[in-house]
PLY file of the C-alpha trace (Angstrom):
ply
format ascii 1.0
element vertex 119
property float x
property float y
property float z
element edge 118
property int vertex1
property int vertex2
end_header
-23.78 37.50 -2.44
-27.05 36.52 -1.97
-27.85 32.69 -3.05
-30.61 32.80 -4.98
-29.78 35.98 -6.65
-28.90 35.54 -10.47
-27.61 39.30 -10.73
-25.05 37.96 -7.95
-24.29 34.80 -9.39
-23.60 37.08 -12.86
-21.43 38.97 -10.90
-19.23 36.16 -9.04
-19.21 34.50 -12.61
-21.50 31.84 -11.72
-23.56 32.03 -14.60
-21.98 33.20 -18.16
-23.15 36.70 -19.38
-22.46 38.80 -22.32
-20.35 41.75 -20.76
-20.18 45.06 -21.54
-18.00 46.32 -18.92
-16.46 45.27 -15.52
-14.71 46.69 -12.42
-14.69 45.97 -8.57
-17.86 47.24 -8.02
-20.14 47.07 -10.84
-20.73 44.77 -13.83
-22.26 45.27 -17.09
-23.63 42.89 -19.46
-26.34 42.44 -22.03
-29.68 41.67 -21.23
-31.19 38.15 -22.40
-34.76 39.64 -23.24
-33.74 43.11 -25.03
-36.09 45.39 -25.62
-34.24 47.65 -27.93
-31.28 46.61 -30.69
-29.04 47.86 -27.88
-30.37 46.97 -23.87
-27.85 46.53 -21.46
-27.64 46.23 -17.51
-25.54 48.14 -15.09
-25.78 46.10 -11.72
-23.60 46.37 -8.70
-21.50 43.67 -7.50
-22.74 43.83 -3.65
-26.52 42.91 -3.31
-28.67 46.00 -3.11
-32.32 44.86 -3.35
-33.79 48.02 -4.89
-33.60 51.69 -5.59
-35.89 51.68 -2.58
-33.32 49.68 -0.40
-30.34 51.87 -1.53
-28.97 53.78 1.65
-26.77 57.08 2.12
-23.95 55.00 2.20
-24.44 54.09 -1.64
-25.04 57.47 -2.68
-21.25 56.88 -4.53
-21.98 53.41 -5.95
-25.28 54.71 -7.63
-23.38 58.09 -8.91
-21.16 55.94 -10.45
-24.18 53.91 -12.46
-25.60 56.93 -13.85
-21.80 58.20 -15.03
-21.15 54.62 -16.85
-24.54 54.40 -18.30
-23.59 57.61 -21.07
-20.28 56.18 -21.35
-21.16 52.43 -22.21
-24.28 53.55 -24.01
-21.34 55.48 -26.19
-19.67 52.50 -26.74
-22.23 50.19 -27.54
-23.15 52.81 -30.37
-25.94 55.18 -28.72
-23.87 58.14 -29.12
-26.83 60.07 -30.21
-29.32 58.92 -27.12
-30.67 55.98 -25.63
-33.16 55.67 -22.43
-32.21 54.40 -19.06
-34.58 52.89 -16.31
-34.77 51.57 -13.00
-37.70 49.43 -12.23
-38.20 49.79 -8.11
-40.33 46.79 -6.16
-43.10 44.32 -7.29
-45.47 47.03 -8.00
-42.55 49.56 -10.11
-42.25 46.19 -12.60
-39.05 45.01 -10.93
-38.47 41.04 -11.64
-34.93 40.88 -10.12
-34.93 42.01 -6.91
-31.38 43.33 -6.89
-30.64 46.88 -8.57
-30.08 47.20 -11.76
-30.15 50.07 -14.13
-31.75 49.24 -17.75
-29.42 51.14 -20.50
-31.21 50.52 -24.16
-31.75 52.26 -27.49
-31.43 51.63 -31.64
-34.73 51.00 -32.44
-36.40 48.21 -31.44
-39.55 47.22 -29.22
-38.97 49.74 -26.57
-38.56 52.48 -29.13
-42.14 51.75 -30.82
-43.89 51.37 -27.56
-42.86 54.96 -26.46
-43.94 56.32 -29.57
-47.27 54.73 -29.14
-47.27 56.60 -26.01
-46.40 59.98 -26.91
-48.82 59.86 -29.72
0 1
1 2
2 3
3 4
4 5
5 6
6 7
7 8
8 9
9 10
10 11
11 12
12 13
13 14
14 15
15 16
16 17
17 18
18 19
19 20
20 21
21 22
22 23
23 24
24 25
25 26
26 27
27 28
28 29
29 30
30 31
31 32
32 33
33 34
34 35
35 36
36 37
37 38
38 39
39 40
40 41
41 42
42 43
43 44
44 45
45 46
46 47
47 48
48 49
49 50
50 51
51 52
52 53
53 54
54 55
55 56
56 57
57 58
58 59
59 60
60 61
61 62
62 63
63 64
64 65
65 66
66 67
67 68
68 69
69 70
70 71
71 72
72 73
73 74
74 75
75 76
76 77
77 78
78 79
79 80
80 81
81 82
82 83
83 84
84 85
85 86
86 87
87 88
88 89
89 90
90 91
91 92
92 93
93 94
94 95
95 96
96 97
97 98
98 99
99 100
100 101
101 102
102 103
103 104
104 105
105 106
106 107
107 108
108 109
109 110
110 111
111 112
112 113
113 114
114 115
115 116
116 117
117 118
C-alpha cells in the first residue's frame, strides 16, 4: 500500500466507498464525481501506478479488469453498453496515480460530451 494513495487506502478500507464488487485482488466502487448515471471504478488492490507502469507479470490482474468491467457494468444495469477508460500519466488526464479502469454509461455528462464529438 502506498501511503498517500487514496485508491489504496479504498482498498485496505481506510476510507469508506460505495462498492460495487470485491475480491482479493481487485475492488470496485462508485466514483464520487460521475460522469454518467452509472460510473464506476475497477482498481487493483496492490499499487500499480499506471497502465504505463503495468509489467508482464500483471498481464493476469489486468485480464481480469477488462472481464469484470462487462460483468459489473451488467449488474449495475448497462446491459445494453456502457464505455470504459483508462486515463495513463499526467499528460493521458490521469489524477490518481494508481490504475484504475473508468466503467460508466446511462446517460449523463459523459454521454452528451461524446455526442458533441461525433457530431
Amino acid at each position: 500500500m502506498s501511503d498517500n494513495c487514496i485508491f489504496c487506502k479504498i482498498a485496505a478500507g481506510v476510507i469508506p466507498a460505495n462498492k460495487v464488487y470485491e475480491d482479493d485482488e481487485v475492488i470496485a466502487f462508485h466514483d464520487i464525481n460521475p460522469i454518467a448515471k452509472v460510473h464506476f471504478l475497477l482498481v487493483p488492490k496492490r499499487h500499480i501506478d499506471s497502465l504505463l507502469s503495468a509489467q508482464a507479470s500483471d498481464h493476469a490482474l489486468l485480464g481480469k479488469l477488462l472481464a469484470l468491467a462487462p460483468e459489473l457494468a451488467r449488474q449495475q444495469g448497462l446491459g445494453d453498453g456502457f464505455r470504459t477508460m483508462i486515463n495513463t500519466g499526467l499528460a493521458g488526464g490521469q489524477s490518481v496515480f494508481h490504475l484504475h479502469l473508468h466503467v460508466f454509461g446511462g446517460g449523463g455528462k459523459a454521454e452528451t460530451a461524446m455526442a458533441q464529438l461525433i457530431h
